[in-house]
Phi, psi and omega in degrees: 000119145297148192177153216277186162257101176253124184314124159250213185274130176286142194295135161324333179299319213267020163287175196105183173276139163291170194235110181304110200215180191223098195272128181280292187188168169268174117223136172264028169193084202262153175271350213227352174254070173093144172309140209079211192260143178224146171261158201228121211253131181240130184253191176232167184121117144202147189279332170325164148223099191253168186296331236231026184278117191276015173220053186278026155275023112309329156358296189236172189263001178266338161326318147274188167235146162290176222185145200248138213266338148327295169302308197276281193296340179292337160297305172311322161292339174305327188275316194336292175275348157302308173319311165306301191268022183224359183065036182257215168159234190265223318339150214228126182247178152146199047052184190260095165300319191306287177355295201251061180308002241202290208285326170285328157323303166259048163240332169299238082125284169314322173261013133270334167302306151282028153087039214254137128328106185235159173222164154242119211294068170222174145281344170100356168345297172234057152314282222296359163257359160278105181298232184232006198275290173330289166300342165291338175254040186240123180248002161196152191244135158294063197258119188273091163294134194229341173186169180212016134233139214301298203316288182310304134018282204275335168313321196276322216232332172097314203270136182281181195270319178320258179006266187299341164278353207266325168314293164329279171322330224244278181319332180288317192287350186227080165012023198296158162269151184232143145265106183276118191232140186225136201271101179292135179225095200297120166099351177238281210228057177222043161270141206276347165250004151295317183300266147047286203284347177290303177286317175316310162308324181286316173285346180298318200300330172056034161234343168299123193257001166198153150283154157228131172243104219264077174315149179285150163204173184274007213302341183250006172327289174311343194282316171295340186286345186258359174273336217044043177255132193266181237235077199297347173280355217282016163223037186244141185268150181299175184251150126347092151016317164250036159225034169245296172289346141323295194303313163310328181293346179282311204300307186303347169299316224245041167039050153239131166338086161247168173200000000 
């Protein structure tokens, strides 16, 4: 369920100073972003533009309303023991969480404190604002590849690609675990020797513990139309079904988990 951040009295998880931040929406049960039931904190901001992005009410950070780290977690607690007995825990979404590092920092920090799972939501786009302080309360990164070639990247993303493999190299070297998730887009990112190259790197890395290979859908389509922004994908068909399972079979060739 979605739903606003409504302030309360801050939780003991919230020592330290609160942090000033900018919340897209909640949700309290999410299934598909990290393990169990999770809540799942969507912030707004992000610098990316991907064609096929289902959340471009998020873009910018006035896209949200502000919200105190403090606050945030005194919610999150409220969650504290469903979350625990359903095997979840936090994720941090968005937008780009990384855009506001200072505000996920003390909402990680607070939600280990409540002995909470946490995971992080990115492209990996401003890994380099995550520090090593932050990532220590991260106990798994969501990291969304999105192409593994440049050309194809900055088409898909606006953005170059280095960043986010350098993120990745960075996350292998501090044993972080990762769930790799690649968005399939029949005629934009469903070339089969970029995908080749992609699992082979994913697997060098030796912390990815699953794939996710996502057929694309439009699911976020009305949303540009009510932003009035066009929408370059609106006449691409979701992939086929067996070429959704090829692409696993790749990943699943260099002996990583996909599904």
């Amino acid at each position: 369920m979605l739903s606003p951040i409504t302030p309360q009295p801050a939780h003991a998880a919230g020592t330290g100073a609160s942090v000033r931040g900018w919340v897209h929406s909640v949700e309290t049960g999410g299934t598909v972003d990290g393990p169990g039931l999770r809540y799942v904190l969507f912030l707004a901001g992000c610098p990316l533009r991907c064609q096929y992005c289902h959340n471009p009410d998020t873009r910018h950070m006035h896209d949200g309303s502000p919200a105190q780290s403090s606050d945030v977690l005194a919610d999150i607690a409220t969650y504290a023991d469903f979350l625990h007995r359903a095997h979840g825990g936090l994720t941090i979404s968005g937008g780009e969480p990384l855009v506001q590092p200072e505000f996920c920092a003390a909402i990680y920090r607070g939600a280990k404190q409540l002995g909470l799972h946490t995971a992080l939501d990115t492209s990996g786009f401003l890994g380099s604002h995550a520090d090593d302080h932050l990532l220590a309360d991260v106990d798994l990164v969501l990291l969304d590849i999105k192409a593994f070639k440049e050309a194809t990247y900055r088409a898909v993303t606006g953005v170059p690609l280095r960043p986010t493999l350098e993120f990745a190299e960075r996350l292998s070297a501090m044993r972080k675990p990762i769930w790799l998730r690649y968005v399939l887009v029949p005629g934009l990112t469903d070339h089969l020797d970029e995908i080749e190259g992609l699992a082979e790197f994913a697997a060098g890395l030796e912390v990815v513990e699953r794939v996710d290979v996502l057929p694309f859908h439009k699911m976020g389509e009305f949303k540009w139309k009510q932003l009035g922004l066009p929408y370059a994908l609106a006449n691409t068909e979701p992939p086929p079904p067996e070429l959704t399972e090829r692409v696993r079979g790749i990943f699943r060739t260099q002996g990583l988990k996909a599904v």
